[in-house]
C-alpha positions in Angstrom: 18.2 -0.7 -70.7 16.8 2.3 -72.8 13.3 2.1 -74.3 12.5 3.9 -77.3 9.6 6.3 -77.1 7.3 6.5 -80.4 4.0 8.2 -80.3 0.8 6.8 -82.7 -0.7 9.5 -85.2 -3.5 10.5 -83.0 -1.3 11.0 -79.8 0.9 13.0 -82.2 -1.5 15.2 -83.3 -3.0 15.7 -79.7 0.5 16.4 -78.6 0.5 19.3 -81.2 -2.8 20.7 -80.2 -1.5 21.4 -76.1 -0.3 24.7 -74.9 3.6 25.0 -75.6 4.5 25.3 -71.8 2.4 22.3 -71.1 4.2 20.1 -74.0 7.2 20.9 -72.0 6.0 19.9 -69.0 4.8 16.3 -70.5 7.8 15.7 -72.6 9.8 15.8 -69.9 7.7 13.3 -68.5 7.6 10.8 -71.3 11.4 11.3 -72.1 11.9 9.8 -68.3 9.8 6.9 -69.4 12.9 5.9 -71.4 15.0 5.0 -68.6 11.9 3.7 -66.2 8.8 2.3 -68.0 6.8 2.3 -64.7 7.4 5.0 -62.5 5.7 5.4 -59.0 2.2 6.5 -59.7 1.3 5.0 -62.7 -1.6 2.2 -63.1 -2.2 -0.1 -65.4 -5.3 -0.1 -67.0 -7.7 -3.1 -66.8 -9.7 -3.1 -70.4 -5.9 -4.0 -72.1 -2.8 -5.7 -72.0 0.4 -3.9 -71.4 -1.5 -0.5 -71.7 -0.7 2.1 -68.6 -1.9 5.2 -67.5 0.7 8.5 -66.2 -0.6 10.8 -64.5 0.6 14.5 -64.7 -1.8 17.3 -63.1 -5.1 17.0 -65.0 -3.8 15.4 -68.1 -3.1 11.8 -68.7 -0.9 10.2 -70.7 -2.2 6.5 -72.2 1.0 4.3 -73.1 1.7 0.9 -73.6 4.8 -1.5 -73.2 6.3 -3.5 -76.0 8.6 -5.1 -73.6 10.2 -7.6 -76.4 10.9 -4.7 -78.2 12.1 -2.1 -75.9 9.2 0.4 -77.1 6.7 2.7 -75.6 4.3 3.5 -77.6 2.0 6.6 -76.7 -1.3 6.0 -77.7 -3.0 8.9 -76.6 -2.7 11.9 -74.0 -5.2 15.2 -73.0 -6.8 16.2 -70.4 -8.4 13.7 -68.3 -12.0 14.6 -69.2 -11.6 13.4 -72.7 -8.5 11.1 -73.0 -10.4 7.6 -71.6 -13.2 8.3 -74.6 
């Protein structure tokens, strides 16, 4: 089963914002989330439902699973200093 990746405004516009070698690097990352919504490292994140956390380097990517719906929603991503704010 594929999931269908969409990313919210604000993740969008973060996503814009990164260095083009480092939007490589993540997209490659989130187009795998397609085929495997939970890869080996990520954690879920306690304050939500559904809503997980991938870690690449020192950037994070926030996501949550709409199972029902086969979706993936990106909520936000950035460095890890600023993304949990």
């Amino acid at each position: 089963m594929r999931y269908r990746i969409e990313f919210s405004p604000r993740a969008e516009l973060q996503f814009k914002k990164l260095p083009k070698e480092l939007q490589i690097r993540l997209k490659h990352r989130i187009d795998t989330l397609a085929e495997n919504p939970f890869p080996r490292g990520v954690k879920k994140l306690s304050a939500e439902e559904n809503i997980y956390r991938l870690r690449i380097g020192d950037y994070r990517i926030i996501y949550q699973v709409q199972g029902n719906a086969l979706l993936i929603l990106i909520l936000k991503l950035g460095h890890r200093k600023n993304v949990y704010r």
